[in-house]
Backbone as ProteinMPNN parsed JSONL, in Angstrom:
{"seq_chain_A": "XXXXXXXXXXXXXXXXXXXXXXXXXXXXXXXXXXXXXXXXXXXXXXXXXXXXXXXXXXXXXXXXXXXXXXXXXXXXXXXXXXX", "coords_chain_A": {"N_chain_A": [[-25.979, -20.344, -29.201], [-27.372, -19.433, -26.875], [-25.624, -21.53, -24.946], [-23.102, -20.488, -25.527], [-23.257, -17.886, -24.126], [-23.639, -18.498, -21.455], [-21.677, -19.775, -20.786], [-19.42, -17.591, -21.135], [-20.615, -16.375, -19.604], [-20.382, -17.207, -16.757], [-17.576, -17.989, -16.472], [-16.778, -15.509, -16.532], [-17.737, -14.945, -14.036], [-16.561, -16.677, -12.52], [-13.976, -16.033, -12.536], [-13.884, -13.285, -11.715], [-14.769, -13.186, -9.296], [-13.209, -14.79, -7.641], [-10.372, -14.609, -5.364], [-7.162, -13.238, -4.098], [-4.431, -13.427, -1.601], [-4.04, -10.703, -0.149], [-0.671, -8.366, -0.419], [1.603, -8.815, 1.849], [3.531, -6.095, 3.021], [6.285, -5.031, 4.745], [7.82, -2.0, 6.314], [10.214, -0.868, 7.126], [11.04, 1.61, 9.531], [13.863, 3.98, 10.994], [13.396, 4.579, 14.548], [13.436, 7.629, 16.436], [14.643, 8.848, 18.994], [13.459, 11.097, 21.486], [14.323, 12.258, 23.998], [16.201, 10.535, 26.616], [13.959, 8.567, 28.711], [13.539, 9.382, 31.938], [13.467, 7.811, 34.908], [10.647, 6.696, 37.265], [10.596, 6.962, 40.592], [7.716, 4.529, 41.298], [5.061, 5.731, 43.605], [4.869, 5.06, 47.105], [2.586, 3.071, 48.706], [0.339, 3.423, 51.369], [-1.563, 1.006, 53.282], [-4.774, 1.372, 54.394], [-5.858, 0.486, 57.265], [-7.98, -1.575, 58.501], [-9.349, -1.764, 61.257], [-8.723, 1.012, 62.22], [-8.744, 4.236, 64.096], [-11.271, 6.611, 62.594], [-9.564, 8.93, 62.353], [-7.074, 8.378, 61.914], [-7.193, 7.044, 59.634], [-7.931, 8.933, 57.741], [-5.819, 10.372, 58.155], [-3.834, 8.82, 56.963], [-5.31, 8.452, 54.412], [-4.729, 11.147, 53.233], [-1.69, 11.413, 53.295], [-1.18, 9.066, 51.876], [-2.497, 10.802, 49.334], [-0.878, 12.55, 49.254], [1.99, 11.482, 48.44], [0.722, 10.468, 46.317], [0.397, 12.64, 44.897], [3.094, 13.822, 44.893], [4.161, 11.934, 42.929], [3.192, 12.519, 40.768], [3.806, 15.311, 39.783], [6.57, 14.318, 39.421], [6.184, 13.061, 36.924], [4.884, 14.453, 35.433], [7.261, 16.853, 34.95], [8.738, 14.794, 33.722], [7.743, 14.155, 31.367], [7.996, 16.737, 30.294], [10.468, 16.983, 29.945], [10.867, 15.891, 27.811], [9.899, 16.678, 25.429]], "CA_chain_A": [[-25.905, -18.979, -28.737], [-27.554, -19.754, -25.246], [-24.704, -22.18, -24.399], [-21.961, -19.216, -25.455], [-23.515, -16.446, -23.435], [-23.726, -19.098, -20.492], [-20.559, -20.165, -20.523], [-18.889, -16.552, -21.027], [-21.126, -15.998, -17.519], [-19.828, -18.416, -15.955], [-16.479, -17.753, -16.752], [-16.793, -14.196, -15.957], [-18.265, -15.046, -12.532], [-15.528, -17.584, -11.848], [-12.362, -15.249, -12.452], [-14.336, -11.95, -11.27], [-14.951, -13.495, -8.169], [-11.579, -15.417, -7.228], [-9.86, -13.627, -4.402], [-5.779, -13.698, -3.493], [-4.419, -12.926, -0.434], [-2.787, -9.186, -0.045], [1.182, -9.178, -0.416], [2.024, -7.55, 3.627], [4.558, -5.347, 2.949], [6.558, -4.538, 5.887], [8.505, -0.739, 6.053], [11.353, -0.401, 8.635], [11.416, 2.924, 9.803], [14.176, 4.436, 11.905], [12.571, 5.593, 15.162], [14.468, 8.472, 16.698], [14.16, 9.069, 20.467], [14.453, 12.372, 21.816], [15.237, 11.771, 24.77], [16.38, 9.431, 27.221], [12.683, 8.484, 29.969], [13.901, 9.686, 33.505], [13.003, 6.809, 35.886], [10.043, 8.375, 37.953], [9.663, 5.862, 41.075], [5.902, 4.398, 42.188], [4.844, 6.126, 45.278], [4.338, 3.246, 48.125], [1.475, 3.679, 49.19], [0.204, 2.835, 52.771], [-2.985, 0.416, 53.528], [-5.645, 1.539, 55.328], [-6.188, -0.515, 58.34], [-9.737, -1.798, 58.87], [-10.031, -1.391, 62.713], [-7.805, 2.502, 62.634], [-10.143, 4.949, 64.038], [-11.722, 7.672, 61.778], [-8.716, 10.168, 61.905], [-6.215, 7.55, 61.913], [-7.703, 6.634, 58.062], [-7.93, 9.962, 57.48], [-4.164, 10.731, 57.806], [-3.333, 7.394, 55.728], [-5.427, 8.699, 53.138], [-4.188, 12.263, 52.972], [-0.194, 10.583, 53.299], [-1.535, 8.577, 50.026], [-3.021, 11.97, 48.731], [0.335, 13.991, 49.139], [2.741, 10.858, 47.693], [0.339, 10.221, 44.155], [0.319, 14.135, 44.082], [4.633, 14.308, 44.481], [4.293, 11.151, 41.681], [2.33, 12.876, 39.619], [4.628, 16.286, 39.421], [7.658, 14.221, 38.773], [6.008, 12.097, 35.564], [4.855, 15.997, 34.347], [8.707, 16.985, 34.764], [9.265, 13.828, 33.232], [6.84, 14.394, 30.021], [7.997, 18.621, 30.136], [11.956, 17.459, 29.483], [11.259, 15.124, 26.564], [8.503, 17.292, 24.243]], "C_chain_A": [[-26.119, -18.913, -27.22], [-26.159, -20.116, -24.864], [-23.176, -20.803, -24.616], [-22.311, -18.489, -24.204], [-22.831, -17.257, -21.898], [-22.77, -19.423, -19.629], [-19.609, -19.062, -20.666], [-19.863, -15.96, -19.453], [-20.728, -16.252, -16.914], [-18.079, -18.33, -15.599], [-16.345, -16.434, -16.389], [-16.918, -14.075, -14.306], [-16.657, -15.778, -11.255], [-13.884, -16.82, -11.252], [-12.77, -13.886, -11.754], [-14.265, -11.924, -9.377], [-13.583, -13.741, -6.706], [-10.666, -14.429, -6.69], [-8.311, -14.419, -4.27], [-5.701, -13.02, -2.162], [-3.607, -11.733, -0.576], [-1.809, -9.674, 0.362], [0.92, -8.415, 1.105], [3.463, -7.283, 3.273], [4.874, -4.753, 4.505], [7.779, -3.196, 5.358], [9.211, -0.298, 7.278], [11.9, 0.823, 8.443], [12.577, 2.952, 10.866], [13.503, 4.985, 13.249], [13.568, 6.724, 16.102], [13.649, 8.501, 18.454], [14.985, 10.294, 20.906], [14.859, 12.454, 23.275], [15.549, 10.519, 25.785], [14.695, 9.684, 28.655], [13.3, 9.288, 31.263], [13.085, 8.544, 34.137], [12.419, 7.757, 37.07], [9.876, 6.722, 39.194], [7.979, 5.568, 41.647], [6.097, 5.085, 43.24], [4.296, 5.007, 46.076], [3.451, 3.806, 49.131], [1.114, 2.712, 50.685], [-0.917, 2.326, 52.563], [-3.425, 0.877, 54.565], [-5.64, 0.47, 56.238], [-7.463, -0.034, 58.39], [-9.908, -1.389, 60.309], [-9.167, -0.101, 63.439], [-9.294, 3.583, 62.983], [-10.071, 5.707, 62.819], [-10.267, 8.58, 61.866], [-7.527, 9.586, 61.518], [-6.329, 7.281, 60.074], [-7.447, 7.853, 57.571], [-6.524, 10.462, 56.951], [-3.596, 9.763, 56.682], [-3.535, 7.959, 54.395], [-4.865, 9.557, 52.512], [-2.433, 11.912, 52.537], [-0.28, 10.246, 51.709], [-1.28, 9.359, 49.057], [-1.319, 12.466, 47.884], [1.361, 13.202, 48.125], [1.978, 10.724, 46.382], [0.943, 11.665, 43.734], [2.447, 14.494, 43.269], [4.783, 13.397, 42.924], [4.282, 12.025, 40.769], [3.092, 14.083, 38.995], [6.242, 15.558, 38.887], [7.296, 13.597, 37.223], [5.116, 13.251, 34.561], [5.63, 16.145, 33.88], [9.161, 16.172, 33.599], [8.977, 14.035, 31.595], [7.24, 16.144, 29.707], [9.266, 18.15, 28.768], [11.798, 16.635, 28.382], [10.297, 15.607, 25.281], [10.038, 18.611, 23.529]], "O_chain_A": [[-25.287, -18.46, -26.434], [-25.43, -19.206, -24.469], [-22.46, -20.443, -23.681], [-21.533, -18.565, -23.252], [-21.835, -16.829, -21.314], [-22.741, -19.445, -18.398], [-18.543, -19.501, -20.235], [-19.506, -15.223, -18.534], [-20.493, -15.405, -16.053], [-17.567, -18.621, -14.518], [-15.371, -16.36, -15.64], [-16.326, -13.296, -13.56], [-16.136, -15.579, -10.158], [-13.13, -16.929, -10.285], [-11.836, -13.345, -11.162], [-13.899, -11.082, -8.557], [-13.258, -13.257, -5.622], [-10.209, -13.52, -7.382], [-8.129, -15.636, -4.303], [-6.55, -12.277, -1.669], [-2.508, -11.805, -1.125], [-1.609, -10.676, 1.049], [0.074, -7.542, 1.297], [4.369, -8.116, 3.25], [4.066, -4.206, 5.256], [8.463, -3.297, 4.34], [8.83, 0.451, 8.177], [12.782, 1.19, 7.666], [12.491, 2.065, 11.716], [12.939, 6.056, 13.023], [14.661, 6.23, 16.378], [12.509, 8.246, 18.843], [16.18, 10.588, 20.87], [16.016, 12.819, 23.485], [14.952, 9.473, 25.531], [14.49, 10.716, 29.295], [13.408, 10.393, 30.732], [11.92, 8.441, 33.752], [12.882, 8.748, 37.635], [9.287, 5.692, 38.867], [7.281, 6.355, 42.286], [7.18, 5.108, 43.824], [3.43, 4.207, 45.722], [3.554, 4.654, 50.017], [1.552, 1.592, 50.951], [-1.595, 2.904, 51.714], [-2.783, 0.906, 55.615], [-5.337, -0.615, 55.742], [-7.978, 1.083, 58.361], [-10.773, -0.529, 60.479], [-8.92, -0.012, 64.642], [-10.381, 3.673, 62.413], [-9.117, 5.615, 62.047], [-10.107, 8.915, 60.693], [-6.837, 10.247, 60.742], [-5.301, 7.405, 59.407], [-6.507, 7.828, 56.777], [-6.18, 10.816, 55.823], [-2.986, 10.115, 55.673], [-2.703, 8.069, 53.494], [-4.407, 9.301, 51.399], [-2.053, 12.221, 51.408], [0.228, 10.788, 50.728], [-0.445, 9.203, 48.167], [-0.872, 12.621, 46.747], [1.716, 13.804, 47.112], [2.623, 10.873, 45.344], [1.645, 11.929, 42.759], [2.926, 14.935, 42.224], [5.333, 13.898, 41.944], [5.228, 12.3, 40.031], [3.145, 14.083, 37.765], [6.97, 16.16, 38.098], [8.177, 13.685, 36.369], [4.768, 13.081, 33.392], [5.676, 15.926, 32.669], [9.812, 16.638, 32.664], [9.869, 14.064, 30.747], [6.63, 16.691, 28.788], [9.318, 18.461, 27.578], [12.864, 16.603, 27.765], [10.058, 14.887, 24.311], [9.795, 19.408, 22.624]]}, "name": "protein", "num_of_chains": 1, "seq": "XXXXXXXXXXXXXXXXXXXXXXXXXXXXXXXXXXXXXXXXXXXXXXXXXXXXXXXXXXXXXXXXXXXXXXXXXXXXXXXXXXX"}
C-alpha cells in the first residue's frame, strides 16, 4: 500500500511538473499607412566658439534658439497632416 501511494506520487510529481516550450505563433497583419512622412530637415546648428565674447555667444545661441524653434513647427505640420 505504502509502495502504491509512493509511486502514484512520484508519478504525479514527475508528469505535473514537466514543462514544454510555448508554440510562438506569429500573425501577419497588414499595416496601413496613412500617409506618406514629409521629410522635415535637421536644423544646422552653429558652435559656440570658446574665446567669442559674451554677446557674440549670445547671438549663436539665440540663431540656435530660432532654427530648433522653425524645426520644431515643421515636425508639428508634419505630425498635424498625417493624424
Amino acid at each position: 500500500m505504502r509502495s502504491v501511494v509512493l509511486i502514484s506520487c512520484l508519478t504525479f510529481l514527475l508528469s505535473a511538473c514537466a514543462t514544454t516550450q510555448p508554440e510562438v505563433k506569429y500573425i501577419e497583419k497588414p499595416v496601413y499607412i496613412k500617409c506618406e512622412i514629409p521629410e522635415v530637415p535637421r536644423a544646422e546648428l552653429q558652435t559656440i566658439p570658446e574665446n567669442a565674447t559674451y554677446p557674440e555667444k549670445l547671438q549663436c545661441i539665440l540663431n540656435n534658439y530660432l532654427k530648433l524653434q522653425k524645426e520644431n513647427k515643421m515636425l508639428r505640420e508634419a505630425i498635424e497632416v498625417c493624424k
